[in-house]
C-alpha positions in Angstrom: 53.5 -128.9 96.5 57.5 -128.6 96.4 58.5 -126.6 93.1 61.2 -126.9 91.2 63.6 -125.7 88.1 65.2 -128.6 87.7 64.9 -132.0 88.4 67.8 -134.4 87.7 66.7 -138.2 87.9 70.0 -140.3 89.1 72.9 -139.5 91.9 75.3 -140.9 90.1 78.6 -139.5 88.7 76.8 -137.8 85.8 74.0 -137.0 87.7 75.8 -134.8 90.4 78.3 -133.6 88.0 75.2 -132.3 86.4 73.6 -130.6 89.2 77.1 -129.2 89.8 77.0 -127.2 86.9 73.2 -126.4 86.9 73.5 -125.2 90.6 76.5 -122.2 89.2 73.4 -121.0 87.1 69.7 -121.8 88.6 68.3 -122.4 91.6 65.8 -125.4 92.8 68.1 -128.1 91.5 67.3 -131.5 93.1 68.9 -134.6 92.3 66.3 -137.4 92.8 68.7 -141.0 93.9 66.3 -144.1 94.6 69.2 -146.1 96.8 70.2 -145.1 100.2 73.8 -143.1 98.9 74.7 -141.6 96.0 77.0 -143.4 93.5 76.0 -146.7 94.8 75.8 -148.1 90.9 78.0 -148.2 87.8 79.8 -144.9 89.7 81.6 -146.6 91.8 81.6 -150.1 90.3 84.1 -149.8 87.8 87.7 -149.2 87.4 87.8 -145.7 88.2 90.0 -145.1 85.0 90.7 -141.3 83.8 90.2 -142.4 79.7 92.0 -140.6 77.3 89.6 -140.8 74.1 91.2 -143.4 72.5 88.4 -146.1 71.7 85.3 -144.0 70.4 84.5 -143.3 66.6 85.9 -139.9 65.7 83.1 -137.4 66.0 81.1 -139.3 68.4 79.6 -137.9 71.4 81.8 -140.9 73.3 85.0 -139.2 71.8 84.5 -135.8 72.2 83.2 -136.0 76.2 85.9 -137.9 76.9 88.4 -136.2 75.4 87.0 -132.9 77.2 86.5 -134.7 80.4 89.7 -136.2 80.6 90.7 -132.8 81.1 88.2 -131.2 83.0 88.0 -134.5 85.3 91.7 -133.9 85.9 91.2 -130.1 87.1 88.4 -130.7 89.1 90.2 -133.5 91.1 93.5 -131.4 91.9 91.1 -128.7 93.1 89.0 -130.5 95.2 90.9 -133.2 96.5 89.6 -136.4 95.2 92.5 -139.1 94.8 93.6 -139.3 91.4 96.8 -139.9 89.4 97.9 -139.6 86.0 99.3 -143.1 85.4 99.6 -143.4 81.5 98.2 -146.9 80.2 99.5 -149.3 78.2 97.3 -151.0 75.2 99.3 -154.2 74.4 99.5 -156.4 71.6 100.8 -159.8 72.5 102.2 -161.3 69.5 102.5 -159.6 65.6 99.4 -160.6 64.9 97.9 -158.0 66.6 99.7 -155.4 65.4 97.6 -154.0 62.8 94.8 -153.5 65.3 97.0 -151.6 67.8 98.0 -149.2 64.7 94.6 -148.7 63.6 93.8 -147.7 67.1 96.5 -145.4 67.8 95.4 -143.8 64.6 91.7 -143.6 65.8 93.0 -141.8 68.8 94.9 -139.4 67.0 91.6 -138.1 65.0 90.0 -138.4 68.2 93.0 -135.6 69.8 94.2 -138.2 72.2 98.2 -136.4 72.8 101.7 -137.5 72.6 101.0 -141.4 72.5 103.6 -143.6 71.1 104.2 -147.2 69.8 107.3 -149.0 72.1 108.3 -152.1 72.3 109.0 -155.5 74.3 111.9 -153.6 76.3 110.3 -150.8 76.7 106.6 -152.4 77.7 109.1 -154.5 80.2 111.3 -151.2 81.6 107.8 -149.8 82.3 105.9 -153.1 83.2 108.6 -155.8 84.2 106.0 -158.6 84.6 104.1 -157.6 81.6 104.7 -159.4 78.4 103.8 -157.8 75.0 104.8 -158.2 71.7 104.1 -154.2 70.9 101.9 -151.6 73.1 100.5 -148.3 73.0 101.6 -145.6 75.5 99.2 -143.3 76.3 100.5 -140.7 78.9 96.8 -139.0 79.7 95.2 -141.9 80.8 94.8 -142.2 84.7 93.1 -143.4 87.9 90.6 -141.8 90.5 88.7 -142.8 93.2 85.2 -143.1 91.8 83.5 -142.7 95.0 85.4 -140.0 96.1 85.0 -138.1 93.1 81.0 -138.9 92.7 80.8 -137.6 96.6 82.7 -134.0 95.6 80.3 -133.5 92.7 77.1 -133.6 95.1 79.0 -131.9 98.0 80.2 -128.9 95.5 76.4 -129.0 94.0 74.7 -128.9 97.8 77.2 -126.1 98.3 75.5 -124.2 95.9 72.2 -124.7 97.1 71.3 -127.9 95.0 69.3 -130.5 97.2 70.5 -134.4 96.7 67.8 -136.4 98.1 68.2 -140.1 98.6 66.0 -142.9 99.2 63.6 -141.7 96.3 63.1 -144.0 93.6 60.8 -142.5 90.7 57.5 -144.0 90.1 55.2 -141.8 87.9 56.3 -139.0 85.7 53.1 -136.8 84.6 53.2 -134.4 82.0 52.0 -131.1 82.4 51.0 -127.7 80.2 54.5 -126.1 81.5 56.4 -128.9 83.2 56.7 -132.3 84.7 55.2 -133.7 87.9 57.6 -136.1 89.4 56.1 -138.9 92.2 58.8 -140.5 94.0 59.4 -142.5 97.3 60.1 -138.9 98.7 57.3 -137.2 97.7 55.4 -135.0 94.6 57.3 -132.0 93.1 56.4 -130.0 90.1 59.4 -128.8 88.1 60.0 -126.6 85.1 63.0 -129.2 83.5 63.4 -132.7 83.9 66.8 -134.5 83.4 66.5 -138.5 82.9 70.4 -139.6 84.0 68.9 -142.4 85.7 71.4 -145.1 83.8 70.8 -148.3 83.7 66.9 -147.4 84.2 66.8 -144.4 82.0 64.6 -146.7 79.6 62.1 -147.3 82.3 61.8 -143.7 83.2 61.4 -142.9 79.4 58.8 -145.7 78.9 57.0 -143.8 82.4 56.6 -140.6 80.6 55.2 -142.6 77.8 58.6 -141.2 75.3 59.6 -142.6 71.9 63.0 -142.7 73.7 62.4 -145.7 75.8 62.6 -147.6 72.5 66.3 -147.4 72.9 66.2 -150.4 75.1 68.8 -151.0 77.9 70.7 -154.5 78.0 72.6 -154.7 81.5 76.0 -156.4 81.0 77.6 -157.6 84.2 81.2 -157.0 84.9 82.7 -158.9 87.4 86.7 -158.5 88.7 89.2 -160.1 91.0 91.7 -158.5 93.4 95.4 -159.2 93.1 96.8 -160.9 96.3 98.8 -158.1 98.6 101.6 -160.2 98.3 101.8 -160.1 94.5 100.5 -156.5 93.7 104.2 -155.4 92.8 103.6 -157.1 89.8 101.6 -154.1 88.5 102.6 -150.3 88.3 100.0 -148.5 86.6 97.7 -149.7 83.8 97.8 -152.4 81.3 95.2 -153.0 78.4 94.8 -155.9 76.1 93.2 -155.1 72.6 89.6 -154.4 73.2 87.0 -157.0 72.6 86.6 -157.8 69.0 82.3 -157.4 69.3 82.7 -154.0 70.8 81.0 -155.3 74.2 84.2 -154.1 76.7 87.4 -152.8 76.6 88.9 -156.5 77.6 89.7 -157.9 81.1 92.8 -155.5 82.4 95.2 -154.6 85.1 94.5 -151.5 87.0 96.3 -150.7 89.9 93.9 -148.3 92.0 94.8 -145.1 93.8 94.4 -147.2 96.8 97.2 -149.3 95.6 95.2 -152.7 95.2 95.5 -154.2 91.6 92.2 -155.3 90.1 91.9 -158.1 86.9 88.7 -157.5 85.0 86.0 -156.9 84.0 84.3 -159.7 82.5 81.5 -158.6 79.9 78.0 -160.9 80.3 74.5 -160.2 79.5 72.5 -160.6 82.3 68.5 -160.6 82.7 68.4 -158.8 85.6 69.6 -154.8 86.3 70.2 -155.7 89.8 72.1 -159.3 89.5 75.5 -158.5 90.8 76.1 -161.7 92.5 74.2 -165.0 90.7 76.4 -167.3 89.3 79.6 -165.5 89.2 82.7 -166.2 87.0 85.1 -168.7 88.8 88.5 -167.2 89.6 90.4 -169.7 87.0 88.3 -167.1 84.0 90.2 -164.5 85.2 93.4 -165.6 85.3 93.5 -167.3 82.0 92.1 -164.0 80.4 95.3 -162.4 82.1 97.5 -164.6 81.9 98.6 -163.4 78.4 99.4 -160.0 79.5 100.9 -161.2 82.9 102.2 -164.9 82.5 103.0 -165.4 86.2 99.6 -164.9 87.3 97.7 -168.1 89.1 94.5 -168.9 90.5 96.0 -168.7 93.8 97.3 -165.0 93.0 93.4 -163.6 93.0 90.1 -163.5 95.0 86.7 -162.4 93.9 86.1 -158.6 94.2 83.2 -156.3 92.9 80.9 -156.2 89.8 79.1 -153.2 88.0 76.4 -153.2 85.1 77.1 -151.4 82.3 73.8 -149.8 80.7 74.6 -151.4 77.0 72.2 -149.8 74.0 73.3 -152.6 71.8 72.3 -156.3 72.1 74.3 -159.5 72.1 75.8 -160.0 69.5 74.4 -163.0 66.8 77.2 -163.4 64.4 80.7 -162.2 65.9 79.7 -158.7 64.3 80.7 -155.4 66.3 78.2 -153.2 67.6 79.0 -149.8 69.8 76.3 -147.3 70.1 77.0 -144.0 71.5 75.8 -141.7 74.4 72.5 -139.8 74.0 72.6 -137.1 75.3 69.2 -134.5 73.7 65.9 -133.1 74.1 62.9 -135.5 74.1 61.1 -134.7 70.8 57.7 -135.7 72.0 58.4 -133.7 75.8 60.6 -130.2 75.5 60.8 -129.5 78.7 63.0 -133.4 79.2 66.8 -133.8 78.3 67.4 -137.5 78.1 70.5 -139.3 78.9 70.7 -142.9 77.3 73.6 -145.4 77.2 75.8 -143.8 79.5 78.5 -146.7 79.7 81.8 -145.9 79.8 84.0 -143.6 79.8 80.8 -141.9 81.1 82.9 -141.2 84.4 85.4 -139.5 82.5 82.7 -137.8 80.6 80.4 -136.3 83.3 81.8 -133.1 83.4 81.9 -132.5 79.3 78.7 -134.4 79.7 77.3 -131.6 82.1 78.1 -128.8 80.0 76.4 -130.2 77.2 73.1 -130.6 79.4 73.5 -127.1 80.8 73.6 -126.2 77.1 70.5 -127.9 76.5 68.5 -127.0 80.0 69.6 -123.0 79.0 67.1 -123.7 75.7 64.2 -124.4 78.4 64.6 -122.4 80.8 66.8 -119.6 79.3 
């Protein structure tokens, strides 16, 4: 039977960015990916936002991975050639009203470390954005765009460099515990290995719950979100990145404007609970949702202006909410109480693609106490 060191369940961004930094210090590192690519989840289904650190509770595994990340993500992009730019971001406020929240959250990104932001105004929101409208925004000049794909792809292609094996097409589907490691059974085949990584996302919970873990308690809610694509003709309406306020019960960071590295303009996402981890496509939002959600950021927008792009499912720790209340867990990132020789990841939601390389430190750290 194959053995391993390590085993890392999940190709996605965090998942290679992890065997990246295993493969500098062991050898036998295979990433275990159940679709046909890697990155064919959440990865690449999202914004592909470089977040500064501005949302997250100070002290939170959320705001210090990101903060690091944003960093590190930035480095490893200009020396490996993934498309990336450093944009800035606004967070707008659309009338006074709103104002208190955008100060309280500049003020949560300053504990957090988050760098030379500052508070401007109408004229200056419009010199920057001239089809924006805002009553007051944020500036924050670290925030930026990447190719998600592109940057997911580098992370496995640096990691097979270094003799880490990504194999695809091999979906987990019994985990047995044994006196000094794990046998993993998978589409691909057995293999016995010494450390087992769970960064399988939205279905870290079920690969918990197969190795019989307290940790699949921590139950994963899928929350779909969908987005539009700006017509070409109207994509000059948008230079960089523009933010509303968050979403009030913690569930999103509120339907946006993100022009990509490609140079398209995508409005979204939406935020829905959904039954189903792999319901990307059943009974989508009509386009009118989208632009009424923008339309108070970009008052020009129509119907007419957008057509239906992508969707991604966010692996949420925290249930709908009942009452209106707020509710943001954070990552968990440790070492399964019950099973030493397993690091789990839980919740990875965002900014977990601005994360994965802090991320991977922190489970090199851990994967050093097993296997020294």
């Amino acid at each position: 039977m194959e053995q391993a060191n390590i085993v890392i369940i999940g190709g996605g961004v965090v998942g290679c960015a992890i065997a990246r930094a295993l493969s500098t210090r062991w050898t036998d590192v295979f990433v275990l990916e159940a679709l046909p690519k890697i990155g064919m989840g959440a990865s690449s289904r999202n914004s592909g936002v470089i977040h500064s650190g501005l949302y997250y509770p100070p002290g939170s595994l959320k705001a210090r991975h990101c903060l690091r990340g944003n960093q590190l993500t930035y480095e490893f992009c200009a020396a490996h050639g993934v498309p990336h730019r450093r944009t800035g971001k606004l967070v707008v406020a659309s009338s006074s009203t709103e104002t208190e929240e955008l100060s309280a959250l500049m003020k949560t990104g300053e504990t957090n470390g988050v760098e030379n932001m500052r508070t401007i105004d109408r004229a200056a929101i419009r010199a920057r954005e001239p089809h924006i409208e805002g009553f007051q925004a944020i500036e924050i000049p670290s925030t930026g765009i990447v190719g998600s794909e592109e940057l997911v792809k580098a992370y496995a292609r640096i990691a097979s460099d270094q003799g880490a094996h990504i194999v695809v097409h091999a979906k987990v589907e019994r985990l047995e515990p044994l006196r000094d490691g794990i046998r993993v059974t998978s589409t691909a085949g057995e293999i016995e290995t010494q450390c087992l990584v769970n960064s399988a996302g939205l279905f870290a919970d079920e690969i918990g719950g197969m190795l019989g873990s307290p940790m699949a308690e921590h139950h994963i809610y899928p929350v779909r979100g969908e987005y539009c694509e700006v017509v070409r003709a109207k994509q000059g309406w948008i230079r960089g990145l523009v933010y509303p306020l968050p979403h009030p019960e913690g569930v999103s960071l509120g339907v946006h404007l993100t022009k990509t590295v490609w140079g398209d303009v995508l409005v979204g996402p939406t935020a829905r609970y959904v039954d189903d981890k792999n319901n990307y496509e059943r009974d989508r939002e009509p386009i009118e949702t989208f632009a009424r959600g923008a339309k108070l950021l970009l008052p020009e927008l129509e119907p007419s202006d957008l057509m239906p792009a992508y969707s991604g499912i966010r692996a949420k720790l925290t249930p709908p909410s009942q009452h209106g209340e707020k509710r943001v867990a954070d990552f968990i990132i440790e070492r399964d109480s019950q099973f030493p020789r397993v690091v789990q990841l839980m919740g990875i939601e965002s900014p977990g693609l601005t994360s994965a390389p802090a991320i991977a430190e922190h489970v090199r750290d851990l994967v050093a106490e097993i296997l020294g």
